[in-house]
Structure formats: structure tokens, C-alpha cells
C-alpha positions, 0 to 999 in steps of 0.5 A: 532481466534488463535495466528498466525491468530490474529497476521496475521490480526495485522500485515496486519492491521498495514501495510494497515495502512502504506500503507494507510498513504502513498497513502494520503502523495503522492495524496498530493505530485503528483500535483507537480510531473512530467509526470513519477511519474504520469503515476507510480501513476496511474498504481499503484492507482487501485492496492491499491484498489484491495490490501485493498478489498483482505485485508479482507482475513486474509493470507500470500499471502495478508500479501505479497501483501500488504508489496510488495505494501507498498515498492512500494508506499515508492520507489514513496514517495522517487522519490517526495521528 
């Protein structure tokens, strides 16, 4: 595997990582969220999965993928708190 690709994997492992650590952080939180941040988790709760299943491709369009849905799943943490 050359530098940029194990840099790449790193780099998406690392955000799936974060991306992971918030989806557990706002499962918690949502219980005591009103209607709006619950329809919000349930349309973006499906594209976590698809995010992590394209994960296995090692590619920039995965490594954007992954960060937009990072910012995503911060901007909801930030509406619960």
C-alpha cells in the first residue's frame, strides 16, 4: 500500500472513528430531543450505515463522504445540547 493510500485509510478510519463516537453521543441525547431533531436523526441515521459500508473503499470520494457526514452529525450534537 503506498503512503498516500495508508494516509487515506488513516485519515478515514480516524473520522469514522468520530463519526462513530457521535452517532453513540446523539442515540443518547435523542430521547430528550423534540419532534425536528428527531425526524433529522432519522433521515440522517440510514446514511451513517451507507457511509461506513463505502468506508471499505480506501477514496477521496469516501474520505468527503465521511467528513460531510461528520459536520453533519456535529451541527445535530450542537442542536441537543
Amino acid at each position: 500500500m503506498s503512503q498516500s493510500t495508508t494516509d487515506l485509510k488513516n485519515d478515514i478510519q480516524k473520522s469514522l472513528d468520530h463519526m462513530r463516537t457521535l452517532r453513540d453521543e446523539i442515540r443518547v441525547k435523542i430521547h430528550l430531543a423534540g419532534m425536528d431533531v428527531k425526524d433529522e436523526w432519522n433521515h440522517l441515521e440510514p446514511q451513517l450505515e451507507q457511509v461506513e459500508r463505502a468506508a471499505s473503499e480506501f477514496s477521496e470520494a469516501t474520505r468527503h463522504a465521511v467528513s460531510e457526514t461528520v459536520k453533519r452529525l456535529t451541527r445535530l450534537r450542537s442542536s441537543l445540547s
